[in-house]
N, C-alpha and C positions, 0 to 999 in steps of 0.2 A: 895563399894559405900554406903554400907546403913548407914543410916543415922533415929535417931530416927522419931515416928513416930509425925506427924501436929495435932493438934488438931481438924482442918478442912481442908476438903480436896472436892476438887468438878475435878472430870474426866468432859470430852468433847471432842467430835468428830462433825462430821458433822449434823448429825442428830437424833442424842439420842437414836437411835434404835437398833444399833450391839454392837460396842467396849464400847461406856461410860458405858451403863447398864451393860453392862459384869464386867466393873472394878469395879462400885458400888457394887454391888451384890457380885465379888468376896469377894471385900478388908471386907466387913459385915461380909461375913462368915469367911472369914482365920481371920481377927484381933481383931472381936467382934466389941464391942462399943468403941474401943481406939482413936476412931476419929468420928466427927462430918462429912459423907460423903453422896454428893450429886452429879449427873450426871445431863448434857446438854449438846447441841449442837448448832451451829451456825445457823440452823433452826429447827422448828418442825413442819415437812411437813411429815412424816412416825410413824406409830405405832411401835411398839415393833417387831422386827422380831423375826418369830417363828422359826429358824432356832440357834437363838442366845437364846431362851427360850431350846432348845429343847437340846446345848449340855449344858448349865448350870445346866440342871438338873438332867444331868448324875453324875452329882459331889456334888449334892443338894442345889444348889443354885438357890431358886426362883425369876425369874421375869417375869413372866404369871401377874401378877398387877402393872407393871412400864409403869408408863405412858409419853411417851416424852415430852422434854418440851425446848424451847429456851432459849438463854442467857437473852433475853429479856421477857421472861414468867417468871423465875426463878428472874426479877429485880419486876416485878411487884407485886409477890408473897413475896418480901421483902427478900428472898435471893439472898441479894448485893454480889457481887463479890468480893468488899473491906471487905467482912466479914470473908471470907476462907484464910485460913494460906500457903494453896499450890493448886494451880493450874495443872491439870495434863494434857496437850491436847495427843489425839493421832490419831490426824490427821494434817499436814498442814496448813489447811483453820482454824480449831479449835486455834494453835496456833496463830495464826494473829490474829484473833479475841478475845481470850484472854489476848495478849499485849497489844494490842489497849484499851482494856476496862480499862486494870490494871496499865495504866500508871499512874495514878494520885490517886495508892492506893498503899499500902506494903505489898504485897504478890509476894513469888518465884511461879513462870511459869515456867514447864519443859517439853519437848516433848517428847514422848516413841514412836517411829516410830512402831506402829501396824498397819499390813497389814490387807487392809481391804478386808472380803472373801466376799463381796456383787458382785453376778457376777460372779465371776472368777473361775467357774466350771460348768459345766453338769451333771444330776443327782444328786439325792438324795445323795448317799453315799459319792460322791466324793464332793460337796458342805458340810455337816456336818462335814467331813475332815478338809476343810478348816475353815469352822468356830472353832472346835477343835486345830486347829493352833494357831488360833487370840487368842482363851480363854487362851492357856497354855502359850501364849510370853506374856498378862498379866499378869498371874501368876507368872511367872519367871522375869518379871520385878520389879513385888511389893517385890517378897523377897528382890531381887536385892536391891532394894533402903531403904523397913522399916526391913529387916530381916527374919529370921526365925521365922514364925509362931507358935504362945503358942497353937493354937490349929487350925483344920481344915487344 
C-alpha cells in the first residue's frame, strides 16, 4: 500500500495526548521534513501523557514540549483542516470528526485502528508495554502506507 508521501499530513485521536503525538513525533523523525505534519484531537481536555513521552524516547523522539490541542484550537490558530493533503485518524471518534469537518474540503481521511494503551494494564512495566505496542503499529503502519524510511 505505500503510496508516496502528502505534503501535509495532520494525525488525530481523541485527545492529542497518546497515539496523535506519537504519530507526529514519529513521522518528524523517520521522514524528516518531507511533509508539512501536525497532530489534534477531538478535544483537548489532557496534557501530553508521560507514559507516551517516556516510550518515545526510548527511540528519541521528543515530545516532553507537545502541547494538546483540539480540532477547533488548531482552526483558530489558522490550521484549517482544508489546508492538509491527508488526514490520518486513529481513533473512531477522531474519524467522524474528521469527515464531518472535511466534507466540504479535498483532502483523503484514512483510519489506522491503533489501540489505545490508556487504561488497559496494571503497573508500570506492563502499561509501558502497551504503550510500546501503540508506538510500534504506528510505526509499522507509516512504512506500511509512505515506505521505507531514508533515515531513522
Amino acid at each position: 500500500m505505500s503510496r508516496s508521501i502528502p505534503t501535509s499530513i495532520l494525525f488525530c485521536c481523541d485527545h492529542n495526548s497518546v497515539r496523535s503525538p506519537m504519530a507526529e513525533g514519529l513521522m518528524k523523525k523517520i521522514y524528516g521534513r518531507t511533509a508539512y505534519v501536525q497532530s489534534a484531537g477531538v478535544k483537548n481536555d489532557m496534557e501530553i501523557d508521560g507514559f507516551a513521552v517516556a516510550v518515545c524516547d526510548e527511540i528519541g523522539v521528543e515530545l516532553v514540549r507537545h502541547r494538546s490541542r483540539s480540532f477547533e484550537e488548531m482552526h483558530a490558530l489558522g490550521d484549517h483542516l482544508g489546508s492538509f493533503d491527508l488526514v490520518v485518524a486513529l481513533s473512531p471518534a477522531s474519524q467522524h470528526q474528521a469527515e464531518t469537518l472535511a466534507r466540504n474540503a479535498y483532502l483523503e481521511v484514512e483510519y489506522w485502528p491503533i489501540m489505545d494503551p490508556v487504561g488497559q494494564a496494571e503497573g508500570r512495566e506492563a502499561t509501558l508495554a502497551l504503550y510500546r505496542t501503540a508506538r510500534d503499529q504506528i510505526r509499522s503502519k507509516m512504512i506500511e502506507r509512505f515506505g521505507q524510511p531514508a533515515m531513522g
